[in-house]
C-alpha positions as CSV (number, residue, x, y, z in Angstrom):
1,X,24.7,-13.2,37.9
2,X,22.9,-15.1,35.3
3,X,20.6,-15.3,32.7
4,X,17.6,-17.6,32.4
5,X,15.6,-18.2,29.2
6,X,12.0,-19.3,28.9
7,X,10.9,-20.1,25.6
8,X,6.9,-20.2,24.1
9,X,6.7,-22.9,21.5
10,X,4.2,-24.6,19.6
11,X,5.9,-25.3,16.4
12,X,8.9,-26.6,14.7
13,X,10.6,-27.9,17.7
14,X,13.6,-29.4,16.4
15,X,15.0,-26.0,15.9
16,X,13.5,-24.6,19.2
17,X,15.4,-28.1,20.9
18,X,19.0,-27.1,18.7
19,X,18.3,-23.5,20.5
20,X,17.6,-24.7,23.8
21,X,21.0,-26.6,23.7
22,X,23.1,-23.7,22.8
23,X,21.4,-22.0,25.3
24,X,21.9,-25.3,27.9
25,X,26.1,-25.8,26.4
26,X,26.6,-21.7,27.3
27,X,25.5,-22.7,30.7
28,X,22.0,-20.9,31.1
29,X,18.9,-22.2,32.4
30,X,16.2,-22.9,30.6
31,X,12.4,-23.2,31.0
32,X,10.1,-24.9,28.0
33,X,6.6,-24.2,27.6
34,X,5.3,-26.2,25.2
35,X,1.2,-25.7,23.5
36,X,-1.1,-27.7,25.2
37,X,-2.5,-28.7,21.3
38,X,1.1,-30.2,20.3
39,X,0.7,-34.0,19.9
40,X,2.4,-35.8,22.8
41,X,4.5,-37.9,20.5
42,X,6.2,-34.7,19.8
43,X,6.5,-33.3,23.2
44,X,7.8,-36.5,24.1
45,X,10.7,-36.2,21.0
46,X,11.7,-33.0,22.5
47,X,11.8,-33.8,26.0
48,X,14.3,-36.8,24.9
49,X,16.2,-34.8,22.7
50,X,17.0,-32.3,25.6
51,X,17.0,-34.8,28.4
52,X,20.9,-34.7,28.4
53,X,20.9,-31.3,29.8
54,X,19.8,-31.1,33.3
55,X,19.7,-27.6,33.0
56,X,16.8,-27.5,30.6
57,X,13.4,-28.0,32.0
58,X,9.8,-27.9,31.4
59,X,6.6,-26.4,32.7
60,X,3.2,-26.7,32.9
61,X,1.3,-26.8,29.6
62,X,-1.2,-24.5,28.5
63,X,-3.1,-24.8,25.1
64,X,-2.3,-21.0,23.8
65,X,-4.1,-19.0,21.2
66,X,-3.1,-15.8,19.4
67,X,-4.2,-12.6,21.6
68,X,-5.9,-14.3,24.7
69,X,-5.1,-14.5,27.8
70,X,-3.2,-18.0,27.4
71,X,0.2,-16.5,26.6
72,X,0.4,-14.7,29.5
73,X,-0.6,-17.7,31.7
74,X,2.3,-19.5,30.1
75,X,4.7,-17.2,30.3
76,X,3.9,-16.6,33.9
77,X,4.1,-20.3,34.8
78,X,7.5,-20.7,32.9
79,X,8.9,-17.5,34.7
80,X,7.5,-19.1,38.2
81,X,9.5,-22.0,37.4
82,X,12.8,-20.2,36.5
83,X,12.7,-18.6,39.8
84,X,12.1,-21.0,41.7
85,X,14.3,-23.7,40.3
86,X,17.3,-21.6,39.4
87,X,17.9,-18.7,42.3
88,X,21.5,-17.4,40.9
89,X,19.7,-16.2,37.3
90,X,19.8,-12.2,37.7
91,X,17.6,-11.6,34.2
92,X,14.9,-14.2,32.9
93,X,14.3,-13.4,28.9
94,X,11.0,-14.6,27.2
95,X,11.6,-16.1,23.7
96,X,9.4,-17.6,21.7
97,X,10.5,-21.5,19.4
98,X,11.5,-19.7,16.4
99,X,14.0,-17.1,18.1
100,X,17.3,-17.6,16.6
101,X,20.1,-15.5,19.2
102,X,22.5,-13.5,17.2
103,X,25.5,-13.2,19.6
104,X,27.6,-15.4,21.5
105,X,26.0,-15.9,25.3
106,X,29.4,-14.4,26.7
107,X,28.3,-10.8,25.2
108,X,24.8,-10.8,26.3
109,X,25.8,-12.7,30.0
110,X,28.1,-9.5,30.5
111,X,26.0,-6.6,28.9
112,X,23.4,-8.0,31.4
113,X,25.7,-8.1,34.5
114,X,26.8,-4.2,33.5
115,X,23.2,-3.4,34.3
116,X,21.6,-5.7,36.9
117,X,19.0,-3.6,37.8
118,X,18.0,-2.7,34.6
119,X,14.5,-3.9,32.9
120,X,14.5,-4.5,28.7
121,X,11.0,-4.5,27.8
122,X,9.1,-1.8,25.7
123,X,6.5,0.1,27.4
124,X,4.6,2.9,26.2
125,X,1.2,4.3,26.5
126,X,-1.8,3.6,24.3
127,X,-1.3,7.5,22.9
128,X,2.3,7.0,21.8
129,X,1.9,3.3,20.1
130,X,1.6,4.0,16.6
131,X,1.4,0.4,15.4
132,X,-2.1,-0.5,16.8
133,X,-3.6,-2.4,14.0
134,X,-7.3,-2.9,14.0
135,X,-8.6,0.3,15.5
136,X,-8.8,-0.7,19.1
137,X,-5.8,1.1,21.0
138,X,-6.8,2.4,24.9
139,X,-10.8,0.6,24.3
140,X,-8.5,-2.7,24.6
141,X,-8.3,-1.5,28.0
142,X,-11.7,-0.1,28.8
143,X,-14.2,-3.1,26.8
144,X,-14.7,-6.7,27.3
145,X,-13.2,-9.5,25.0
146,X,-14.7,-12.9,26.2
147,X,-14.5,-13.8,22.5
148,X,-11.7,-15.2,20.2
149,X,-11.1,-12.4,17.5
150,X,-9.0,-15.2,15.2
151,X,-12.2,-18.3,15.6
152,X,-15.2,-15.9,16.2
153,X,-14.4,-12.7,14.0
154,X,-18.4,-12.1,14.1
155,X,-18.8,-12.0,17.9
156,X,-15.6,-10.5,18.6
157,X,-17.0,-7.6,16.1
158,X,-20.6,-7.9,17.5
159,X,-19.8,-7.4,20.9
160,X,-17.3,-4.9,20.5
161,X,-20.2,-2.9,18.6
162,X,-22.3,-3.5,21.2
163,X,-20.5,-2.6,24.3
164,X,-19.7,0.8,22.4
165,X,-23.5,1.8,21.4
166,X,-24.5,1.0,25.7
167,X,-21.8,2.7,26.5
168,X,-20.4,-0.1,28.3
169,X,-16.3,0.5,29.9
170,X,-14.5,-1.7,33.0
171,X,-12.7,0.0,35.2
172,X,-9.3,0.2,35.3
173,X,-7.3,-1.2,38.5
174,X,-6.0,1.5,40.9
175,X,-2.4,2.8,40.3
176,X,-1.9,1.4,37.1
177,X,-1.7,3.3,33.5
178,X,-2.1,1.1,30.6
179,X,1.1,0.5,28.5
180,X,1.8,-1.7,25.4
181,X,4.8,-2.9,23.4
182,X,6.4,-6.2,22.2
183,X,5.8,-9.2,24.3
184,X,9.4,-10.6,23.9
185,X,11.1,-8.9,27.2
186,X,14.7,-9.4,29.8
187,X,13.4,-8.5,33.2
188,X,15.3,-8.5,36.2
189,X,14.5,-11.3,38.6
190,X,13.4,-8.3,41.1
191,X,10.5,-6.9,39.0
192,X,9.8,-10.1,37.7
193,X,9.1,-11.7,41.4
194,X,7.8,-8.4,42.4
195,X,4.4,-9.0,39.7
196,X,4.5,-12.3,40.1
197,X,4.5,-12.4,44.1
198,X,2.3,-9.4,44.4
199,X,-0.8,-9.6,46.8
200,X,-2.3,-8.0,43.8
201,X,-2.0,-10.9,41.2
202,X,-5.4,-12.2,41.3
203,X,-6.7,-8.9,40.8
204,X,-4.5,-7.8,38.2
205,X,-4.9,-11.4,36.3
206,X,-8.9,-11.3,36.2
207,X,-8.7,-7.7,34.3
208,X,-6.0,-8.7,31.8
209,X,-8.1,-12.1,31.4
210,X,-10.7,-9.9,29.5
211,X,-8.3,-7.2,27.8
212,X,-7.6,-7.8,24.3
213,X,-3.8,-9.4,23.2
214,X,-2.7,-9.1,26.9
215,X,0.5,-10.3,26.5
216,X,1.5,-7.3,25.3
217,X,0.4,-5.2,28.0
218,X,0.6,-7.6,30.8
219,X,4.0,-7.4,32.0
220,X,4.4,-3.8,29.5
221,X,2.2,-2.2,32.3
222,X,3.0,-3.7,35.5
223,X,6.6,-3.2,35.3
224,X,5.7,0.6,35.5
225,X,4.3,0.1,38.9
226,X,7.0,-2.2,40.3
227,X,10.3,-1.0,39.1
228,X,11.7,2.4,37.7
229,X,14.5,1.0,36.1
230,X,13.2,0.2,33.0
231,X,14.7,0.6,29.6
232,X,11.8,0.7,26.6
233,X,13.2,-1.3,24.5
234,X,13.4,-5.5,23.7
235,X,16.2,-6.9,22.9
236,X,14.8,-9.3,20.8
237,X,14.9,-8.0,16.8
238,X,11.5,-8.2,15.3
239,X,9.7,-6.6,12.7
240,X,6.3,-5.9,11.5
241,X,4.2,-5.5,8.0
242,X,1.5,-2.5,7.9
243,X,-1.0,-5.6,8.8
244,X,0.8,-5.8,11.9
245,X,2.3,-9.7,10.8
246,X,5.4,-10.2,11.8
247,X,8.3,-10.7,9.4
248,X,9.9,-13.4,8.8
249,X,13.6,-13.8,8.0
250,X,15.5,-16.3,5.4
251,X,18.8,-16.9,4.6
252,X,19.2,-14.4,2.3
253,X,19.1,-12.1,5.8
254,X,21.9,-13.5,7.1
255,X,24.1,-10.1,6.6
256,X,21.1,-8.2,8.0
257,X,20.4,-9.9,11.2
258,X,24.2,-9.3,11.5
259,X,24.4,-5.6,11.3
260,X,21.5,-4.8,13.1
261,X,23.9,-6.1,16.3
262,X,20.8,-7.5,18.2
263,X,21.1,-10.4,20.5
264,X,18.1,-12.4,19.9
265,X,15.8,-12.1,16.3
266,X,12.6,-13.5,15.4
267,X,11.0,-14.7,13.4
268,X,13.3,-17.5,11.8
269,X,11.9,-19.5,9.3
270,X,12.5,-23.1,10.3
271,X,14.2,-23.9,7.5
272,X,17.1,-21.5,7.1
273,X,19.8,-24.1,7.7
274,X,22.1,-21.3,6.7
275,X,21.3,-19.1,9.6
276,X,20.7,-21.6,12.2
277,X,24.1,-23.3,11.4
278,X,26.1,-19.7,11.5
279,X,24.6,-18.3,14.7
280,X,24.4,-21.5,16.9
281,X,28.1,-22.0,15.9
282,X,30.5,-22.9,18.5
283,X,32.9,-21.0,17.1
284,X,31.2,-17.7,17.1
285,X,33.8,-15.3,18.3
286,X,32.8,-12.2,20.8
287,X,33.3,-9.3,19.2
288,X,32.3,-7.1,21.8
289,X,29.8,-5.1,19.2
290,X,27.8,-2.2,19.4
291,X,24.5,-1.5,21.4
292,X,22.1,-3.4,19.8
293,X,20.6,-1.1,17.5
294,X,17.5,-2.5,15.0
295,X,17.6,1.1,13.8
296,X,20.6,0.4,11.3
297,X,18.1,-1.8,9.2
298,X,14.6,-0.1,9.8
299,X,15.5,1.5,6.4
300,X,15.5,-2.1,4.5
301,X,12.3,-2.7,6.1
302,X,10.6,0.7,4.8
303,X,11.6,0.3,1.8
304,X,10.2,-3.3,1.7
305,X,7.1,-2.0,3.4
306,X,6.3,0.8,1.0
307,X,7.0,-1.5,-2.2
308,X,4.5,-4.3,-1.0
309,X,2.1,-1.3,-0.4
310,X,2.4,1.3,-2.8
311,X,4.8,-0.2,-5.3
312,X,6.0,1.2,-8.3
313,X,4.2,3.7,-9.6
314,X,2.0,2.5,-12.3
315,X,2.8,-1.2,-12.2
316,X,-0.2,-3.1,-10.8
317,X,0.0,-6.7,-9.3
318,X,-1.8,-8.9,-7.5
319,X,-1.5,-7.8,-4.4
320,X,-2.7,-4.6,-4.1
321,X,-5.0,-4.3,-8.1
322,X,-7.7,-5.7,-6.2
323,X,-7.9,-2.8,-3.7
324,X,-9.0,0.1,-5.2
325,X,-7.1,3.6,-4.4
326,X,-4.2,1.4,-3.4
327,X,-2.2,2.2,-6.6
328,X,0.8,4.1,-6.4
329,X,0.1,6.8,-9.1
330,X,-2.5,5.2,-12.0
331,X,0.2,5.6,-14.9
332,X,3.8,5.4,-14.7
333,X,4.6,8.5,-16.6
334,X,3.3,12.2,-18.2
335,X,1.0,11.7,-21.2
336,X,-0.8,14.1,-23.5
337,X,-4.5,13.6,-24.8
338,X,-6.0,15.7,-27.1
339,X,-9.6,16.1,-28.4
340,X,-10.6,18.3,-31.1
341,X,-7.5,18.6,-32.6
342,X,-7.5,16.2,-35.4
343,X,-10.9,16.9,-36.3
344,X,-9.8,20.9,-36.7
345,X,-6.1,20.5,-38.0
346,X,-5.3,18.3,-41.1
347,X,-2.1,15.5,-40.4
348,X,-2.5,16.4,-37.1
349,X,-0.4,13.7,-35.0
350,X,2.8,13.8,-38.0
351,X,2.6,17.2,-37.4
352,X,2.8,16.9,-33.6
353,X,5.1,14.2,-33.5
354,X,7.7,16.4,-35.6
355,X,7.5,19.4,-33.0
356,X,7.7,17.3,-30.1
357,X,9.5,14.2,-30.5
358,X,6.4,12.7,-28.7
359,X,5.2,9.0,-29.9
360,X,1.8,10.4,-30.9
361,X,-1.3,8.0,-32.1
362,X,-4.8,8.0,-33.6
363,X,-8.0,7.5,-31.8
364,X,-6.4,4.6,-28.9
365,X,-10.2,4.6,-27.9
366,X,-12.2,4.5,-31.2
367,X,-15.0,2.1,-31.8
368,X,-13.8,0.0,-34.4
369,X,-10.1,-0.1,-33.5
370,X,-7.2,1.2,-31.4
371,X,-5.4,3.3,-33.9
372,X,-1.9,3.2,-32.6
373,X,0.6,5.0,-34.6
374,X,2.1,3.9,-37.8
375,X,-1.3,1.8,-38.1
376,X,0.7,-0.7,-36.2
377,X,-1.7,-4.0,-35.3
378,X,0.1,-4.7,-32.0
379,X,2.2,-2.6,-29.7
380,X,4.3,-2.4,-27.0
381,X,4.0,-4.6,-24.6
382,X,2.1,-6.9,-26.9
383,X,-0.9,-4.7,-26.8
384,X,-3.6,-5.5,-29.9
385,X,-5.5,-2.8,-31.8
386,X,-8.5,-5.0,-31.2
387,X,-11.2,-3.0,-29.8
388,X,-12.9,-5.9,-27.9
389,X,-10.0,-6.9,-25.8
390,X,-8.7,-2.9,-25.1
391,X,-12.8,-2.3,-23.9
392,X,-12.9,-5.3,-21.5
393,X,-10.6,-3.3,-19.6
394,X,-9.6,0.3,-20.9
395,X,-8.2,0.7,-17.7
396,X,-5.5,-1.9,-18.0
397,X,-5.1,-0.9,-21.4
398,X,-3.8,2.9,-20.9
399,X,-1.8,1.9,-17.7
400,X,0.2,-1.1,-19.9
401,X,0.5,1.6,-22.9
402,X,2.2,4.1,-20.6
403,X,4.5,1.3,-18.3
404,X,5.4,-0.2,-21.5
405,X,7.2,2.8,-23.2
406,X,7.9,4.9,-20.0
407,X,11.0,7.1,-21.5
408,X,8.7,8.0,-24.3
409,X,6.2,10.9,-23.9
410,X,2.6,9.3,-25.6
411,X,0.0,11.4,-27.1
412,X,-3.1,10.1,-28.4
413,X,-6.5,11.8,-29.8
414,X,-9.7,11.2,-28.1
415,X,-12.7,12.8,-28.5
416,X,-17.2,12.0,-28.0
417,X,-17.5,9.0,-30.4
418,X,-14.7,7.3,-28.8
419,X,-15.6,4.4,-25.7
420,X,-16.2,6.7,-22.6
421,X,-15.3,4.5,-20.1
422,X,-12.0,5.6,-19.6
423,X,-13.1,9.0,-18.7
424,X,-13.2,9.1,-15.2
425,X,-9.3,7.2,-14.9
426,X,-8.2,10.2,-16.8
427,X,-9.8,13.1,-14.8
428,X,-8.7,11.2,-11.7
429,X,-4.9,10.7,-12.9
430,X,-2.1,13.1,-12.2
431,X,0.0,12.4,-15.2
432,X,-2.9,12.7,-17.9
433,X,-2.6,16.2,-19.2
434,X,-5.5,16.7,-21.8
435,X,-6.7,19.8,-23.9
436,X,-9.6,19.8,-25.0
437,X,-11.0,21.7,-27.8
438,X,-14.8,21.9,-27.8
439,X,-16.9,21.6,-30.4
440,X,-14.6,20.6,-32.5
441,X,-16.7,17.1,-33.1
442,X,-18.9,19.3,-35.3
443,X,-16.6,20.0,-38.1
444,X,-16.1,16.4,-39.7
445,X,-19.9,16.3,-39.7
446,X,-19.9,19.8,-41.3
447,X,-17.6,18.1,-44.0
448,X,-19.5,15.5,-44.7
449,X,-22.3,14.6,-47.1
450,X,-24.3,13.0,-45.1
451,X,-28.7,13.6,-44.8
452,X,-29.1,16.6,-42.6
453,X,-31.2,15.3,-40.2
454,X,-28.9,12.4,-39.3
455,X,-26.1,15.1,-39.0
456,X,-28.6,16.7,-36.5
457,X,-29.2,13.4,-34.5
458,X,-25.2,13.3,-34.1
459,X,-24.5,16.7,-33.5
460,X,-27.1,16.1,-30.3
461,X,-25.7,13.0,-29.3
462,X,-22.3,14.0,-29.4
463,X,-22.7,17.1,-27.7
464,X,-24.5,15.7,-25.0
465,X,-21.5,13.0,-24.4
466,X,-18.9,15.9,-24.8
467,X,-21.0,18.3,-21.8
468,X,-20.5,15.5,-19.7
469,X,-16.6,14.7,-20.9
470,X,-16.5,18.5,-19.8
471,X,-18.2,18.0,-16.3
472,X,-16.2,15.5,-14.9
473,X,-13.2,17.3,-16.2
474,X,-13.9,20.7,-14.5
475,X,-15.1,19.0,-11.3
476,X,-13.3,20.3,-8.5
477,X,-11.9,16.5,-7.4
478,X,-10.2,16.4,-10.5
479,X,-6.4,15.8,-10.7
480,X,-5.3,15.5,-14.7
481,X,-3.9,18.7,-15.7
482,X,-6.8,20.3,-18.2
483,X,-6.6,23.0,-20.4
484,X,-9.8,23.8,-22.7
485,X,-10.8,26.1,-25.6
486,X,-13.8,26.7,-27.1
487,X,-13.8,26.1,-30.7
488,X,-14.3,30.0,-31.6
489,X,-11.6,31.3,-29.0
490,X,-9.6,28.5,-30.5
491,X,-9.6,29.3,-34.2
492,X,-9.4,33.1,-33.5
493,X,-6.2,32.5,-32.1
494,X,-4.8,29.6,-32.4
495,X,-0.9,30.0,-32.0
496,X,-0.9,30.6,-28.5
497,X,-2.1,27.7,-27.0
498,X,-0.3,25.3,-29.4
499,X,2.9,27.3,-28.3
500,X,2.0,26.2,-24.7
501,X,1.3,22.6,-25.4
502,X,4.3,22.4,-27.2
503,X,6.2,23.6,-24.2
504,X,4.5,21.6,-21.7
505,X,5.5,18.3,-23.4
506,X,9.2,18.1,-22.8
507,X,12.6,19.4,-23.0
508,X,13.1,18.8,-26.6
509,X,9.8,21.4,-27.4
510,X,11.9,24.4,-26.0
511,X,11.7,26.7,-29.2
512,X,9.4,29.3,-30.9
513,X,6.4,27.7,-32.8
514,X,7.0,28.7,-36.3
515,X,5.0,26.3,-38.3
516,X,1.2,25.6,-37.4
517,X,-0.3,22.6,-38.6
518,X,-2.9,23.0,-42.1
519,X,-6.4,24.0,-40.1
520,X,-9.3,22.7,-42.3
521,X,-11.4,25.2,-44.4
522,X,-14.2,26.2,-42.3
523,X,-15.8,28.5,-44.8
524,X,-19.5,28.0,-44.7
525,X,-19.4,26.9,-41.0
526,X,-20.9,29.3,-39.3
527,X,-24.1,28.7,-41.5
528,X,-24.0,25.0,-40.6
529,X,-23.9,25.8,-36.9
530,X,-27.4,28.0,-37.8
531,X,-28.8,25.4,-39.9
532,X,-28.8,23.0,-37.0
533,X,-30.0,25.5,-34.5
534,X,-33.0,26.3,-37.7
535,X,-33.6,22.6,-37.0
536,X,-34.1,22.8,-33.1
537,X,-30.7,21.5,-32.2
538,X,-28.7,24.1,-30.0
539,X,-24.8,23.8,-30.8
540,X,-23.3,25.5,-27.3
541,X,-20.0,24.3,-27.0
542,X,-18.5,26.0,-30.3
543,X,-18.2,29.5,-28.3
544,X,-19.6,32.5,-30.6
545,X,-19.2,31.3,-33.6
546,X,-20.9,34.0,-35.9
547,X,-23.8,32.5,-38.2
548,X,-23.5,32.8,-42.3
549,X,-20.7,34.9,-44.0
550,X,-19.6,36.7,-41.3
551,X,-17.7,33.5,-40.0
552,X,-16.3,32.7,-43.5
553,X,-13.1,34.8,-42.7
554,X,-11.7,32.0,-41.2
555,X,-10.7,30.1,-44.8
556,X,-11.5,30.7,-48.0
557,X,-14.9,30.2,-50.1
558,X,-16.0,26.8,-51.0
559,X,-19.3,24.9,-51.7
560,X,-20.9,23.6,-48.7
561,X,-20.7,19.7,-48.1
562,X,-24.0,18.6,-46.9
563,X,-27.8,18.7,-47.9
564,X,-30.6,19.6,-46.0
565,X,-33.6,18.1,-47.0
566,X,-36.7,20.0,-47.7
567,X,-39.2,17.7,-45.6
568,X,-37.2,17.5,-42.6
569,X,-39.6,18.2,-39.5
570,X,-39.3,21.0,-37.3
């Protein structure tokens, strides 16, 4: 008993001519198809180069494209060919140019002979393949594909539409279930002449003619019908991105390919001198390994998978930034924003920064500036305080911030007169924990000295940007963690919830509160909050603040800070 080889190639066919003569030296047959499209000065070179082995021969020529019918006409006429020319070979294993085997022929000659009757070829329904890519699974089966999918995307689309809105399905032959799996299989000269030589060919050939990618469902599903020795599995190591690509292995592999115990691997780049030279070496001893097992290094390739695809989380590149919802995480890290806060306490961020440890800054979104802390100019990461380059993409800007100094908890201060654009990224990120106290825009206006009626124009405005601030953050899709106060609930008791953000910011914040920062007189607020309802403006968000004295409990007496003029309009 034997084993016979018939190899697919179309490219790089000086390494498919250095694997044939392994192949031909270990004394196995083999069958070449070569691509119709190849130049004949090439197919010429190879035949030449090979011409020395008489074992070694070559079929008829199809020209092949990806998921037509094609590769299944050439592997047919190569396997014709094998059986007819060589009538000892027990096993005849499809392999495309760039397989590279990965054990001496003596180990894979007797791990055949062990099981002569047994069929290597995966083969499993459409409702158990998970790796479908594309969205067509059992309809590959049931529609019509008279249209290339890789030179006539529109058609192939178009019809596929089309067939589906008339309702249109073929029917499936008699006796056969449709099975899928890798079209790199070692089948037993038994099965392979049974689906070859069956008086059903012609009928089976004109309905995978028109199913889409039938070489891997040609042979997949006929062996079901003609033999029940099958084992679903290929023998052939090959892997495969989420786009369904296949990978493609380098030297750097070399120790991979090795443990994964395999006989045969693909996809080799042609250049891997390394790997071509240490496989196809004559000195290869049999080691009598273990069952080939691709198992041992699926981890590698999941971890290589989810790092192309998710990465790390809240490092963008290339490859996945322009896809949005892609990202894995938006930040890289917890962060803290707060609004309201410096406009109610005094020294705000020193006083944070000394109860936290936290790296706590200004304003990062303010109009003129980003105020980073220490009033540096440039930050981490070589990030500029100009407000120009931070707007053209706030996004980028926050996400940098936070990758730059992950280790380091950041807080920063936001509030309504900051750029609003970078609302909606922090509602919608995980790691963005804001607290928010409302209303609190109002008392830097109260402390001002400003005309009355152009407090009242920004008291309107602002309020209006902070109720919508406030409705994206309560929406029920949102993911920061949110804690808010109204102004009033906030100043009647304010130890409590500086206790828990205090404790939600790290480790180094597990103690008692015992000092509160300096709140800013308020007296005569109330009375401000009346004069700009007086004036037709309705300040909501504060909470109940109570109107004239009543509210001046909060600090002590002082003279009022702005003017109200006497011919404002109603």
């Amino acid at each position: 008993m034997s084993v016979g080889f018939v190899m697919l190639c179309h490219e790089a066919l000086d390494r498919a001519a250095q694997v044939a003569g392994h192949w031909a030296r270990a004394g196995c047959p083999v069958v070449i198809h070569v691509d119709q499209r190849v130049a004949k000065a090439r197919y010429d070179t190879l035949v030449s180069n090979l011409a020395a082995f008489p074992q070694v021969r070559f079929c008829g020529r199809h020209s092949c494209e990806w998921g037509t019918w094609s590769l299944v006409a050439a592997s047919q006429t190569g396997a014709d060919m094998m059986l007819r020319a060589f009538p000892e070979v027990g096993h005849v294993f499809l392999a495309s140019g760039s397989c590279l085997p990965l054990r001496p022929m003596a180990e894979l000659s007797a791990y055949l002979a062990a099981r002569p009757q047994t069929n290597f070829i995966e083969s499993v329904t459409t409702q158990d393949v998970p790796w479908t890519v594309g969205g067509l699974d059992h309809e590959r089966f049931t529609l019509r594909f008279p249209f290339s999918w890789k030179r006539h995307r529109k058609l192939f689309d178009a019809y596929v539409d089309l067939q589906r809105r008339l309702g249109l399905k073929r029917r499936i032959p008699a006796q056969i279930e449709p099975h899928m799996g890798s079209q790199w299989w070692c089948l037993t000269r038994a099965t392979l002449c049974a689906i070859l030589q069956s008086p059903r060919r012609a009928e089976f050939d004109s309905y995978f003619k028109r199913v889409w990618i039938p070489d891997e469902s040609y042979f997949q599903t006929l062996v079901r019908l003609y033999s029940d020795r099958v084992e679903s599995r290929s023998l052939t190591l090959s892997k495969f991105d989420y786009q369904g690509k296949p990978h493609i292995f380098y030297n750097d592999h070399l120790q991979l390919l090795r443990r994964s115990d395999c006989f045969m691997a693909r996809k080799i780049w042609p250049r891997a001198d390394q790997l071509y030279d240490n496989f196809l070496a004559d000195t290869l001893a049999c080691e009598n390994r273990a069952e080939p097992n691709p198992g041992k290094i699926d981890r590698v390739f999941a971890k290589a998978i989810e790092r192309r695809t998710r990465g790390r989380a809240g490092l963008y590149m290339a490859s996945r930034f322009p896809k949005n919802g892609w990202e894995n995480g938006k930040t890289c890290a917890h962060y803290s924003v707060f609004q309201g806060f410096g406009d109610l306490f005094e020294d705000f961020e020193p006083w944070l920064h000394k109860a936290t440890g936290a790296r706590v800054h200004g304003h990062l979104f303010a109009p003129e500036r980003a105020e980073f802390t220490d009033n540096h100019k440039v930050y981490a990461g070589a990030l500029p305080d100009t407000a120009a380059l931070r707007d053209y993409n706030p996004r980028a800007f926050l996400t940098n911030l936070i990758w730059n100094t992950r280790g380091e908890r950041q807080c920063f201060q936001f509030g309504p007169r900051d750029a609003q654009k970078i609302v909606d990224f922090l509602a919608d990120d995980v790691n963005a924990h804001i607290s928010v106290i409302t209303g609190a825009w109002a008392v830097p206006l109260f402390r001002s000295s400003g005309d009355f009626w152009d407090l009242r124009r920004a008291a309107a405005r602002l309020q209006q940007v902070e109720a919508r601030q406030l409705a994206k953050l309560r929406h029920i899709h949102t993911k920061a963690r949110v804690r808010i106060w109204t102004m009033a609930d906030f100043v009647d008791a304010p130890t409590e919830p500086l206790q828990a953000i205090i404790d939600d910011i790290g480790p180094r914040a597990n103690r008692r509160l015992t000092a509160a920062p300096k709140m800013r007189d308020l007296t005569g607020f109330g009375q401000f909050l009346q004069n700009l309802k007086n004036q037709g403006m309705q300040p909501y968000l504060m909470g109940d603040f109570p109107s004239g004295d009543t509210a001046d409990a909060f600090s002590p007496k002082r003279r009022k800070p702005y003017q109200v003029r006497s011919n404002a309009p109603l």
